[in-house]
C-alpha positions, 0 to 999 in steps of 0.5 A: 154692548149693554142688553137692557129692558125697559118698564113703564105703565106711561106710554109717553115715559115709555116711548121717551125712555126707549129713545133715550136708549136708542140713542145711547151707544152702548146699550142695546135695547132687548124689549119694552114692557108696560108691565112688571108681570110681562118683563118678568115672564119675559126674563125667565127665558131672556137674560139681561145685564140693565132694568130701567123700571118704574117705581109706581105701576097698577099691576106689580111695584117695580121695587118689589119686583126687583126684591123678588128677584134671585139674582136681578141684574143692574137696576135703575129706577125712574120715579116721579117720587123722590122719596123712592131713591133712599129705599131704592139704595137699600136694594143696590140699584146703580142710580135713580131718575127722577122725573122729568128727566132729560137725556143727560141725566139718563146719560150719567146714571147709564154711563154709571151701570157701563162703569160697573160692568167694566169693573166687575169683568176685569175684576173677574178676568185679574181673579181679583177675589182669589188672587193676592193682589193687595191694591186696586186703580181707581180713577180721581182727578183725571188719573189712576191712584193706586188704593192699598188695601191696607191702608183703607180705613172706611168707604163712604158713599156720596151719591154718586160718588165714594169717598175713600178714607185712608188710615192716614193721608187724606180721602181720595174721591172717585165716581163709583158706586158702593156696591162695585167697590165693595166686590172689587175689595177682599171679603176676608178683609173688608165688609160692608155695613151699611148701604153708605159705609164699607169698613176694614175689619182691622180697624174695627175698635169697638162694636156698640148697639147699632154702630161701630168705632173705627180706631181713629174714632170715627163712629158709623152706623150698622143698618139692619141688613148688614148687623148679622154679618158683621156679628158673625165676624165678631163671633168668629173672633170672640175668644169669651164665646170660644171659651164658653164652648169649650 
């Protein structure tokens, strides 16, 4: 089961929300709260796996009350404001809802932050992050494929879904978020450099100011808050900038 809280200034929202989580047979609702400041003090002492908030609320915006937090859990944000999902991505949330929304949408993005969880136990149960495991099974058109670590050139995020880009062969398509893929590949061999993009790290061709080619000639972009780990990478392994320490 599945510990969440939800948040919303509107009682009707509220109250529809908690129903749709009642309903829901892997989530177990923990408390609700009309206030981003009440659910904060209340997760200070009471941990939980999912936040569904509201964006737009009088007291705290609950985009900044996620961005405040250390360590948040999985987050989905439900907004009457469209505008809100691209800045919502910038700080991982699973999905966004859109309002009004129904139960079948509430369904699919709950169904996503279920899928994460599963990935990201068995991903800690195989020692997926120290072990020398060299592929991972992702689910596409109703069956398992075997990914190779070594032949992914780039990941690409498209809504809900990611497309994986191989060096050669065609991309293959699963429903996963970015941010789950990310963890279940080897930081050694892998990083992400845009909320949409994760690359491998052998295939980097070229660097320029604020994009990357890959060797295939694909060109990304490098979005502000991935720039200075992937400089980093690059300075590791500049052998002008060892030659100047030396």
């Amino acid at each position: 089961m599945i510990t969440c809280i939800a948040i919303d200034d509107e009682p009707l929202a509220l109250k529809q929300l908690s129903g749709y989580i009642k309903k829901t047979s892997f989530l177990t609702l923990s408390q609700v709260f009309s206030s981003a400041k009440d659910a904060d003090n209340y997760l200070r002492n009471n941990p939980v796996s999912l936040i569904i908030t509201d964006i737009n609320m009088p007291d705290v915006n609950g985009m900044e009350f996620i961005k405040k937090m250390q360590d948040p859990p999985l987050v989905i944000f439900s907004t009457a404001y469209e505008e809100y999902a691209l800045e919502g991505f910038k700080v991982d949330a699973i999905d966004y809802l859109l309002k009004p929304y129904g139960y079948n949408d509430f369904l699919k993005a709950a169904t996503k932050a279920r899928q994460y969880i599963e990935w990201r136990e068995a991903a800690v149960q195989a020692g997926n992050n120290s072990s020398d495991d060299d592929f991972i099974f992702v689910r596409a058109d109703n069956q398992s494929v075997k990914v190779m670590f070594d032949s992914i050139l780039y990941v690409e995020a498209m809504s809900e879904y990611i497309k994986i880009h191989f060096k050669e062969g065609k991309p293959v398509m699963t429903f996963m978020s970015v941010k789950l893929m990310s963890e279940s590949l080897p930081a050694k061999n892998f990083m992400r450099i845009h909320r949409s993009y994760i690359i491998a790290l052998d295939s980097i061709a070229m660097v320029r100011r604020g994009e990357v080619e890959l060797t295939d000639g694909t060109v990304l972009p490098i979005s502000a808050s991935y720039k200075d780990d992937l400089q980093k990478f690059i300075d590791e392994k500049s052998v002008s900038r060892k030659n100047t320490k030396e």
